[in-house]
N, C-alpha and C positions, 0 to 999 in steps of 0.2 A: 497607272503608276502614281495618279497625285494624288488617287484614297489611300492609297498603298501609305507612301510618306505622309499623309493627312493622319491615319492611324498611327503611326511612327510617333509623330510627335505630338500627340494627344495622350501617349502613356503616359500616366500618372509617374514615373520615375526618371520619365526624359525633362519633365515642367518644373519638379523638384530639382534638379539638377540645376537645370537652366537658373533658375531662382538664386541655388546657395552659389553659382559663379559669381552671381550679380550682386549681390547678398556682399562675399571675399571679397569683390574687389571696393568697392565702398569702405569693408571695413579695413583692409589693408591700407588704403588711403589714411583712413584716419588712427592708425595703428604709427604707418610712418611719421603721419606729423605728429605725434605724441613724440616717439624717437627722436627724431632731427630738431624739433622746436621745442621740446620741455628737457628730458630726458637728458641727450647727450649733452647741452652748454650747459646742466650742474653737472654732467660729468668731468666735461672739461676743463672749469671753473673747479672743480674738489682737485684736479689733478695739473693744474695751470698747461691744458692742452687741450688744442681742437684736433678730434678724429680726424676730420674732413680734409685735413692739410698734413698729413702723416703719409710721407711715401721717400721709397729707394731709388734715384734714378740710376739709370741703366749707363748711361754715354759718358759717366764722370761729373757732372755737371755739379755746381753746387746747390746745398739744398735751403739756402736762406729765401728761397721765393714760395710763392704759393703753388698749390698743385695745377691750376690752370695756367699759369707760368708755364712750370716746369713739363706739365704733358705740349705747349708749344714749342718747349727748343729740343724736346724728344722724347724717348720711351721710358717711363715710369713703373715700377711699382706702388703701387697705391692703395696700401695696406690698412691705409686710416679708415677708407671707403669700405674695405673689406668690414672693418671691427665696426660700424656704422649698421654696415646691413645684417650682420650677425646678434648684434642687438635687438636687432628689428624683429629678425626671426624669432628669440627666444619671446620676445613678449608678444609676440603675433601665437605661437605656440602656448603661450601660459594663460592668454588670454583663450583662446581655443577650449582648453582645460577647464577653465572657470566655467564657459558657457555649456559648454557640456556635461559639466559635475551637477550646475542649477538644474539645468534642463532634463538630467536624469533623478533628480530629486524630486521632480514634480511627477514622475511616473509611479503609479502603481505598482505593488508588485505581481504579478500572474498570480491566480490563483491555484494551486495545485488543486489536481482533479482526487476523487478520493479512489479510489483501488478498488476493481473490480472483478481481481481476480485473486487469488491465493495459493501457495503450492500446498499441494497432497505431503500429512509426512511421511508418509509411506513411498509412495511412489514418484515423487518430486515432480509430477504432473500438474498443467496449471488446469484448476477449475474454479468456478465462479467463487463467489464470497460468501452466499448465502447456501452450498451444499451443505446437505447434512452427509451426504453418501460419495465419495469418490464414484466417477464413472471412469474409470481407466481401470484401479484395479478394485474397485466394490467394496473399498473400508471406509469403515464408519469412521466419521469426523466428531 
């Protein structure tokens, strides 16, 4: 059983893997604090508003306090957080985009292979490229 799993996770696609998890969350890390510490306070600041403190409470309550307030005297909506992490998303995704557009830029393109075979016109039969003679039905090329 433990060569069993010892080959398991020696495949070259279970390591990669492993890798870009570790890889994601590093750069999610630093994805977020670009968002929450650069990003959204000139957001806030262009639009005289912190996301972070944007929400509906649920009980009535009034909403002059902060959201850690107001998630202490009850149940909130907390929608700021929401537009917060959605931010996050798109530039974690656009950033994604970027690294994958470079990264398939630096790729070669395959080479096509040159054609090895060709149809008969007569009998739309494939035979090699170099016949002079159809062998299906014995016409000259």
């Amino acid at each position: 059983m433990f060569s069993e799993f010892k080959k398991f996770i020696l495949r070259g696609n279970v390591l990669d893997l492993a890798v870009a998890v570790i890889i994601g969350a590093a750069f999610g890390k630093i994805v977020t604090s670009m968002v929450e510490d650069i990003i959204m306070p000139v957001v806030g600041l262009a639009g005289k508003a912190d996301f972070s403190n944007y929400y509906i409470p649920l009980n009535g309550q009034a909403m002059n306090q902060t959201l850690a307030d107001a998630k202490k005297m009850g149940a909130v909506l907390s929608y700021g957080v929401f537009l917060t992490n959605l931010v996050n998303f798109l530039i974690i995704a656009f950033c994604i985009f970027l690294v994958v557009k470079v990264a398939n830029s630096f790729k070669k393109p395959e080479p096509v292979a040159a054609p090895t075979t060709k149809d008969c016109p007569m009998c739309l039969m494939s035979i090699p490229i170099g016949a002079k003679k159809c062998g299906h039905c014995a016409s000259m090329l």
